[in-house]
N, C-alpha and C positions, 0 to 999 in steps of 0.2 A: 132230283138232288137229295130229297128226304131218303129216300131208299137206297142209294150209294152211302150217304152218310150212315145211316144207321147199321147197312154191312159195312163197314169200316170201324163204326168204333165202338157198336153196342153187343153186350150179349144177353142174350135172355135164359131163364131157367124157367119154368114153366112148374106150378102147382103137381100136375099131371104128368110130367115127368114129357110128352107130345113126342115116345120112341115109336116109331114104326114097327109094327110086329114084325112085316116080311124082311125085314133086313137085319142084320146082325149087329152088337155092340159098335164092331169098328166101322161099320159100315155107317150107320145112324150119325155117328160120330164127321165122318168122313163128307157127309152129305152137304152140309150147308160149308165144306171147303170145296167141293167139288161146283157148287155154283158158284162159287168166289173163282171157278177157273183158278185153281192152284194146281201146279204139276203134282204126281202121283206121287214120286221121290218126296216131296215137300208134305205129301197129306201123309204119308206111312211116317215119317219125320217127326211130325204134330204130335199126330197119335201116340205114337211111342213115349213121346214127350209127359203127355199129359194125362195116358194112362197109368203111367211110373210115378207121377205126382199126387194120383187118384188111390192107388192101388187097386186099379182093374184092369192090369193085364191079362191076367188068367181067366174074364170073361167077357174078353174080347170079340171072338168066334161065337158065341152064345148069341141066342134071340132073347130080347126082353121079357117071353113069358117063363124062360126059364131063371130071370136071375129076381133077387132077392127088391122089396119096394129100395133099400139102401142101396144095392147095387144100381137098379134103375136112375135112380137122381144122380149117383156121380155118374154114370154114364151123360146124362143131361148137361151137368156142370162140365165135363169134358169137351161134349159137342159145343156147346160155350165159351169157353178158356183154347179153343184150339185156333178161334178166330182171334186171339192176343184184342181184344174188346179193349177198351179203355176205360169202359161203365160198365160192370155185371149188374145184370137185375135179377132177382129175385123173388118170384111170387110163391108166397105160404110155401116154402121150401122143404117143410117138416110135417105140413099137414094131413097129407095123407100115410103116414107111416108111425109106427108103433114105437113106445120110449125107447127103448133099445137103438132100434135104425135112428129114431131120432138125434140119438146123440151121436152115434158116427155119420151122422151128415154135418151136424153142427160143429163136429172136429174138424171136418172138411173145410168146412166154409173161413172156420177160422185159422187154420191156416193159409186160407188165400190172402187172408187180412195181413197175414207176416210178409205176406211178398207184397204189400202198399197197393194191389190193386183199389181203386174205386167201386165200391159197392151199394147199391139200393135194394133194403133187404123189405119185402112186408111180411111182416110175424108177427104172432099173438107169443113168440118165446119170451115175456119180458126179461126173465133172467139173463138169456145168451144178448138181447138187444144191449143189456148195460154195460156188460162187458168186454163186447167187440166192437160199439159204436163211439165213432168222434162226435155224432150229431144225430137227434131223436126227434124223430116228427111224433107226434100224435093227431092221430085225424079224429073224428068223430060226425057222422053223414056224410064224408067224402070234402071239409073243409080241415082245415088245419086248424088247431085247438089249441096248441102249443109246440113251440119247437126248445132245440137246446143244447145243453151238454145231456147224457144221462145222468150224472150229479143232480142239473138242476129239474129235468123232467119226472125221470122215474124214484129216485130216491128224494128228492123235496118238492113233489110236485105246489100247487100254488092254485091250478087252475080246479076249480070244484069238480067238472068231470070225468078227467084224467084221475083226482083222486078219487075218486067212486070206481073208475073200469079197476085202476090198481087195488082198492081195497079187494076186487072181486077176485083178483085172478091171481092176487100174488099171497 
């Protein structure tokens, strides 16, 4: 029941980007529809879908060693966004790519924010978290330290710790 559920309403994005080299964009893309058993008509559908909201059509046919760490992750968030998820997750979304890509990811994402999906984002981007989030965890050893608005989190923090990571990084 946990594994029905979670192919039904979760989608994940991966640090790593977790594309398969031997297969191509649409294919990668296509994969975890193909185990949802979705007809083919309905998977080339998606795709087209979601690469025109991506703007990765034109490295579609392409294997991920030839596209860019930014092209990589929308392909990722593609292969995610094609299952219509109800919860995107997000782990370190930006971490492994350079300021540049960094910021056409975070355009990406922010715009999924405009279509009201649900998202669970973990970033060290404080900047992009204040700005795109309704609600701000901070963890600290993997407990919750404070939660919020980011008004109350990141911009008036309160809790001693939180204001010490923020002193460091912003």
């Amino acid at each position: 029941e946990i594994s029905a559920f979670r192919r039904k309403n979760l989608g994940f994005v991966f640090q790593e980007y977790n594309l398969l080299d031997t297969l191509t964009a649409f294919d990668n893309i296509a994969l975890a529809l193909q185990i949802q058993k979705c007809p083919h008509d309905k998977i080339k559908e998606k795709i087209e879908a979601v690469a025109q909201k991506l703007g990765i059509r034109e490295v579609l046919e392409k294997y991920p060693y030839q596209l860019s760490g930014g092209q990589c992750q929308r392909v990722a968030i593609a292969r995610a966004l094609a299952l219509n998820p109800k919860i995107l997750f997000f782990d370190e979304p930006t971490s492994a790519l350079d300021p540049e890509l960094t910021g056409e990811v975070l355009r990406v994402i922010r715009s999924l924010a405009d279509i009201h999906i649900t998202m669970v984002i973990v970033t060290h981007e404080m900047n992009f978290a204040r700005d795109i989030s309704d609600r701000v965890i901070f963890m600290d050893k993997g407990v919750i330290a404070v939660e919020g608005t980011p008004q109350e989190v990141l911009l008036n923090p309160k809790e001693p710790r939180t204001i010490d990571f923020l002193n460091k990084v912003l």
